[in-house]
N, C-alpha and C positions, 0 to 999 in steps of 0.2 A: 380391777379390770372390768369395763364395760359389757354387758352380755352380748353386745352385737363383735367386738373384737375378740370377745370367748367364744364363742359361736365360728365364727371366720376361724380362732387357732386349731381350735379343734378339728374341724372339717379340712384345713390342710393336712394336718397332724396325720386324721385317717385314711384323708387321699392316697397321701403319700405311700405312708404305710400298706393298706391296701391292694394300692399298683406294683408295691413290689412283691407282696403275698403273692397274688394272682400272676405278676412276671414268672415268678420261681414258681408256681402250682402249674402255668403252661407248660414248662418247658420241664416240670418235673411227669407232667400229662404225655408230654412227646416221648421222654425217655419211656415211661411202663408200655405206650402204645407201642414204641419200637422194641420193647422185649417180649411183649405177648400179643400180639400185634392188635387188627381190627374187633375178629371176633371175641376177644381178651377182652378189651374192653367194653364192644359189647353184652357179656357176661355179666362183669364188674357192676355196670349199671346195672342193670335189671336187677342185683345183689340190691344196691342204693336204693332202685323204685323203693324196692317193699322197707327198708330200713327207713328211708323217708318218711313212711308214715309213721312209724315205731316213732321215731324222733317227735313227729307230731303229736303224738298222743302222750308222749314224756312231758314234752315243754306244757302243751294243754294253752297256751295263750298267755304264758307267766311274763315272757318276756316284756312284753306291750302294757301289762297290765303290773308290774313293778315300777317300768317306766311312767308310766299314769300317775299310778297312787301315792310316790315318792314325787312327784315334779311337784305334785298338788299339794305334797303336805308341806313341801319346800314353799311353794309358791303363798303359804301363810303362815311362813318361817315356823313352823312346828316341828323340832328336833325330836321330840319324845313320838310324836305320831311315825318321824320315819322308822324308827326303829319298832317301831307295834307292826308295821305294814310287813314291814324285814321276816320279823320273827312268822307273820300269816305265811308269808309268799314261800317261805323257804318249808313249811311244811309241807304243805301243796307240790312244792316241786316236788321233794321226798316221796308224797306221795303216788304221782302219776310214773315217779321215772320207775320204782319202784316193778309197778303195776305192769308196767309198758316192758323192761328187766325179764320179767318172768315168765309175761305171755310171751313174747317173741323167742325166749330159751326153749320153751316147753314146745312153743308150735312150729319151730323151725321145718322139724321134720316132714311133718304135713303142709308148709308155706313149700317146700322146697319139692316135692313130688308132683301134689297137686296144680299148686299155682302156677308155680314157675316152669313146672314140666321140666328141671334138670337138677337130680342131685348132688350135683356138684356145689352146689350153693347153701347148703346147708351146714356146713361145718363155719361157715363165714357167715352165718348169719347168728349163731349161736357164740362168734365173737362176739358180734357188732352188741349182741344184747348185753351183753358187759356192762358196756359205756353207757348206757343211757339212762339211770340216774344221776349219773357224774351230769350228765350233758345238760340234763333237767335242773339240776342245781347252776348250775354256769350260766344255763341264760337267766334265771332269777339274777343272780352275781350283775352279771351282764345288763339288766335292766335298771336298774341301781345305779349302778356307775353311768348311764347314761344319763339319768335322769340329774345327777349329783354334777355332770357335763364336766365328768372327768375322765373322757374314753381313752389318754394315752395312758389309760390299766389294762382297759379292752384291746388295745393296741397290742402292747408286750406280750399280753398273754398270749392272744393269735399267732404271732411271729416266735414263742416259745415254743405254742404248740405243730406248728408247721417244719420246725426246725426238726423237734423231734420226732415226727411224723416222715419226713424226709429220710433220715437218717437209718428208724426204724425199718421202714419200709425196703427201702434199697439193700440193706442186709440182708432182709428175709428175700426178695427178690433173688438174690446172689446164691441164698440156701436153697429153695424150694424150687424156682423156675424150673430147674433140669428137672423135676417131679411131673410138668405138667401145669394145665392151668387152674383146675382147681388149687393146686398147691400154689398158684401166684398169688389167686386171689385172697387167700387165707394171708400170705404177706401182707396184700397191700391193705386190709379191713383189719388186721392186726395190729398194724403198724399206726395205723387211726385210732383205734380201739385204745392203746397205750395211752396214744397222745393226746385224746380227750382227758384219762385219769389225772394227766399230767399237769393239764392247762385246768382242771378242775381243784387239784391241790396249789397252784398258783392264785386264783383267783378266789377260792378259800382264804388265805394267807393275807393277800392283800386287803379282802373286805374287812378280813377282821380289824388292823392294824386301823382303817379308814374309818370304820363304825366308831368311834374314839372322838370325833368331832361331834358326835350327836349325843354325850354322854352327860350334857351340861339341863337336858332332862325340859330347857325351853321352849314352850308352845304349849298348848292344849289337844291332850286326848281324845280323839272323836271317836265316837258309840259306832256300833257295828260295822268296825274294819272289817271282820273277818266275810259280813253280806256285803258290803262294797264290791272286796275281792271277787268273793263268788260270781255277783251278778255282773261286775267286769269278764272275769276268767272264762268262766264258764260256757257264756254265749260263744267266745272266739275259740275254743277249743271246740265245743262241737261243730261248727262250722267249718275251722281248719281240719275235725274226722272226715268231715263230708268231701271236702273239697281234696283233702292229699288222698285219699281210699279212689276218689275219682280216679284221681291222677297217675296211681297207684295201676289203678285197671287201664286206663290210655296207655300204661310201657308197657304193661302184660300183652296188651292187644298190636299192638306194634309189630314185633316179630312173628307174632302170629297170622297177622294181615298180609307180612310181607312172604311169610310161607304161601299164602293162600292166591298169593298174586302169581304165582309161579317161584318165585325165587325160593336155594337151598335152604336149610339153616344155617350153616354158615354165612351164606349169603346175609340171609337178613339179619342175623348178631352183628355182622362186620358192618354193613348201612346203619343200623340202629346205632352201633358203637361211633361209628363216624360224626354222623350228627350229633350226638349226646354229650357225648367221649371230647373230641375233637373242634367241631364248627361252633358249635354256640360256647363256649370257653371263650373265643377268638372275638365272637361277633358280641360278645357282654363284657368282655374286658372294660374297654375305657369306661364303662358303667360304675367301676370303683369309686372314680373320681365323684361323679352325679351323686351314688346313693351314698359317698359319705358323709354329704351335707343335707341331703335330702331325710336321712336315717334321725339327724340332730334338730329334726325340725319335728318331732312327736313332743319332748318336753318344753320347745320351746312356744308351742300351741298349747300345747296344755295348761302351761303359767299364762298364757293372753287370753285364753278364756277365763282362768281362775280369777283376772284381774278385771275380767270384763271390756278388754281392750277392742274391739271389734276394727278400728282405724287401722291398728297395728297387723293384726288378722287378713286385711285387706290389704298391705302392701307386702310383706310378708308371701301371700299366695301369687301377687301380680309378679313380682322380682323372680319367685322362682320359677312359673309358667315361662316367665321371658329368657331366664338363663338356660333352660333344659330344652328349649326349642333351640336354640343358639348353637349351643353346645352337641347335641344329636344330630343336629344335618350336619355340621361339621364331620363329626365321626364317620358316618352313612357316607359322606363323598369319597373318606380316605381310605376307608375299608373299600369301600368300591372298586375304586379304582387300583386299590394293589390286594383285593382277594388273591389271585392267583399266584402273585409270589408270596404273598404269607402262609397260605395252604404246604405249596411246597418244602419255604423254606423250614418251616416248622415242624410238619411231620412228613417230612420230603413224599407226598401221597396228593394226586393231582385232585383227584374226585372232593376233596376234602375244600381247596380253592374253590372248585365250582357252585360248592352250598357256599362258602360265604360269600362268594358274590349274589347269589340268590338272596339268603338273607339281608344285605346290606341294607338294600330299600327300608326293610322293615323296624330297621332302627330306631329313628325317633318316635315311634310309635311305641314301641318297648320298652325306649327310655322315658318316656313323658307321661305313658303309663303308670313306670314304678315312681316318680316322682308325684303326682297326683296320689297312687294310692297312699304313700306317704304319708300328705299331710290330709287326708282324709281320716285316719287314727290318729293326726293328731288333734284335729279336731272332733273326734271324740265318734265318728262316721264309721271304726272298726265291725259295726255288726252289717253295715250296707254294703261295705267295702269287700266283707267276703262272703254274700250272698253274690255279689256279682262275680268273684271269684268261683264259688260253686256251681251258679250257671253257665260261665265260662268254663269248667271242668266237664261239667256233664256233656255240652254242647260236642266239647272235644273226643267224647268219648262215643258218642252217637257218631260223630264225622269219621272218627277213624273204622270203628268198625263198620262200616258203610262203605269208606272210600276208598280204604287203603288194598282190599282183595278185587278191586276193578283197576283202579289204577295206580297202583304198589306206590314207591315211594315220592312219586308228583301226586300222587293224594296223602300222603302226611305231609308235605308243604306247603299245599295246598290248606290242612287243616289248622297249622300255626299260623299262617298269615287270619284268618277268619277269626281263631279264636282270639289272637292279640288285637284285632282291630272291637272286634264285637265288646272283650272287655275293658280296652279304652272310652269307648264311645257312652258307656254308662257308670264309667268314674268321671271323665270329666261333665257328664249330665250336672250330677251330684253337685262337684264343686261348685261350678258357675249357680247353681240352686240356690247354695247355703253362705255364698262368698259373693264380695263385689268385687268380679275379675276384672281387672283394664290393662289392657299391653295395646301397642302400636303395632300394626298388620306388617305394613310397610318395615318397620327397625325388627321386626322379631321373628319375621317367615321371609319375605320378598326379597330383602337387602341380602340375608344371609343362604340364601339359593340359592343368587347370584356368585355367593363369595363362593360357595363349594362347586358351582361350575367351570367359574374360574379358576378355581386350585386344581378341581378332574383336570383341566385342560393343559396346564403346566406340569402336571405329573407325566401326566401323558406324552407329553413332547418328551420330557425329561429322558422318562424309561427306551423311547423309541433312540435318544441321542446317545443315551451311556451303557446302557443294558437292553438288551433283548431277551424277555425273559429273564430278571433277576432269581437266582435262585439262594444264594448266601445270605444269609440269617442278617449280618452286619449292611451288606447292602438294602436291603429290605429296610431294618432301622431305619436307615440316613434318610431313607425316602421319605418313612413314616413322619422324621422328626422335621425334613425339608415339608413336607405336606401342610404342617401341624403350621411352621412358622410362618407360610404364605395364609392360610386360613386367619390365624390369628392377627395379622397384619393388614389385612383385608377388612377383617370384620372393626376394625378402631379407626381402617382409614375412611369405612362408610357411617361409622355413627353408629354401628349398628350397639354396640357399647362404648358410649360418650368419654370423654378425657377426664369429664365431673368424676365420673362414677370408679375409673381408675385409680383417680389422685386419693380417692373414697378407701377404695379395698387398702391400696399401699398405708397407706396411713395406719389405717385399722393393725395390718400387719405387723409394721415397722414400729407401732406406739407412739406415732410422734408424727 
């Protein structure tokens, strides 16, 4: 099989898969918000802020930096080097998840008085520290199999562990809800906490079985793996402290700002939960699709530099600047235009439509972002890639505490439009830098404006002819999927992606 036809299986493989993850984690999202409702959830998060980091400091930059070392040693057919790499990475995970296990058990207490200002969080937080050398070990796992461009493992294992997670969860929901909401939350971070173990003992299982292709001991040993590692790992985890401890402090400050604006505490948990909880889930959804190809393009830059391919590099980055532009104003038109019945119909809560209309705009921007930072690690740009991420962190955390106690929550939306555009503008600096970007204005922004104005405009009649105000989950769909097929119809009858390039993918897909 062709690496550009394995590359294509794969990335539908994870689309697919993906979109239905996140289908069921929506609608599994709507269920908990409708048993604990706004302020529930926003709790739950603020739980996640600070776990977030915990997770951060577990993984430490293993993932990225498995996928690196292994594409590379692949990339000069060295079977014996991947497994030296194997044996570094997986200590390393060991030992940060470890590290990260301990402090988070031991400081719950103090994370959950001081910081978060509610004890209620703290019995869930000395869960969550369970999991996190499981977690630390799985994305090492996890980096591997990408690298090796065998993610339907990473696949199954996800869709394992969500299952069980699902399952978990909702039971302990069923036990503990009538306790109150600390007792939900200890459910729903329980029931995660499990399902990591679980998706950790899978993916254990499987790598061992697959490390068995690298046993034939072919290629050469290269001298100091384990400083490679290092000088890989190391830079990206203290950066990613930097930047999630940011981020970490931006949720803390959130509710806090929105106290200070006037609003209750309930008040500002239920707004914080709304956006968190609720809107951006909605407005990052068809994101699946983007970042599961977008995800496969680190090992596959990594081997076109190992080869010194630079032609390759350069169409490679063009193709995918022009698909993610394409592909994002498309989304941005359809969310747009039915925000208000997917708000509803989903978590039948009006306020919730109105952010995602707000955020629509801001979509290809979000999305063309993660797609650049991307293949900015994959070309090997991971230490620039999240200094502008921790500048974008900080920036956010000076905007919120500034803006959000004058003008409550139109200055936290204020502060994600800023921060998303500000660390766009110095990823794609970067790329166009170190790459020879070429796309066509006209086929790749212009043409497909047009198609999404077009589509708002036919939805719009549509809803005004059959629905006024759709509010049914199923009607919403039909919309979605009638949206999708006038866009994509639009964009092949203007060129804006050629019949060549069509006949190209099918092929690719069909093998023939």
């Amino acid at each position: 099989m062709s690496r550009t036809r394995k590359f294509l299986i794969n990335g539908m493989l994870l689309a697919a898969s993906s979109l239905g993850i996140r289908f069921v984690m929506v609608a599994f999202n709507a269920f908990i918000a409708g048993q604990i409702g706004a302020a529930g959830m926003g709790l739950i998060t603020l739980i996640m802020s600070v776990y977030g980091f915990s997770v951060t400091f577990a993984t430490s930059g293993i993932n990225l930096t498995t996928t690196h070392l292994c594409a590379h040693a692949m990339g000069t057919n060295s079977h014996a080097q991947v497994k030296a790499v194997m044996r570094k990475c997986l200590g390393y995970s060991l030992f940060f998840g470890i590290t990260a296990s301990v402090g988070l058990f031991f400081g719950s207490e103090a994370i959950g008085n001081y910081l978060l200002q509610d004890a209620r969080t703290i019995p869930s937080l000395r869960l969550l520290a369970v999991s996190l050398p499981f977690i630390s070990v799985t994305a090492c796992l996890n980096g591997y199999f990408t690298a090796m461009r065998r993610v339907h493992k990473n696949v199954t294992a996800v869709i394992f562990e969500q299952a069980i997670k699902i399952m978990l969860t909702s039971y302990g929901l069923m036990l503990l809800l009538p306790r109150g909401v600390e007792y939900a939350s200890i459910a729903v971070v329980g029931g995660a906490s499990i399902a990591e173990l679980a998706s950790f003992v899978y993916m254990f299982t499987m790598w061992r079985v697959d490390l068995r292709r690298h046993n034939n001991g072919k290629g050469r040993l290269e001298e100091g793996t384990t400083r490679t590692m290092l000088h890989m790992a190391l830079p990206l985890a203290l950066s990613a402290y930097v930047r999630s401890g940011l981020i970490t402090i931006e949720h803390l400050l959130i509710p806090r700002g929105l106290r200070r604006s006037g609003a209750s505490s309930e008040a500002a948990l239920a707004t914080y939960g709304i956006i968190h909880a609720m809107v951006l889930p909605i407005v990052l959804f068809p994101s699946a699709i983007l970042h599961s190809f977008t995800g496969l393009l680190v090992p596959e830059l990594a081997e076109s530099i190992a080869r010194r391919n630079k032609a390759e590099i350069d169409r490679i980055v063009s193709q995918v600047i022009r698909l993610t532009l394409i592909f994002s104003l498309g989304v941005a038109g359809i969310i747009y235009i039915l925000a208000s019945p997917l708000g509803y119909a989903i978590y039948n809560n009006t306020e919730a439509g109105q952010y995602i209309l707000i955020f629509a705009p801001l979509i290809p921007i979000m999305y063309f972002d993660g797609a650049v930072d991307a293949m900015l690690k994959g070309l090997g740009e991971q230490v620039y890639s999240m200094r502008v991420n921790i500048a974008d962190a900080a920036l956010s955390v000076v905007l919120v505490f500034t803006l959000l106690p004058i003008f409550g929550i139109k200055g936290y939306v204020l502060v994600i439009f800023i921060a998303e555009l500000f660390n766009a503008f110095f990823s794609i600096i970067r790329l166009v830098k170190i790459t020879n970007v070429r796309f066509n204005l006209w086929r790749t922004i212009i043409l497909p404006v047009v198609c999404v104005g077009a589509t708002i405009g036919v939805i719009h009649l549509l809803k005004a002819s059959l629905w006024h105000g759709a509010e049914n989950i199923w009607q919403v769909m039909f919309m979605v999927a009638v949206a999708t097929a006038i866009y994509i119809g639009l964009i092949l009858l203007t060129g804006c992606v050629s019949k060549r390039e069509v006949r190209y993918l099918k092929k690719l897909a069909v093998g023939r």
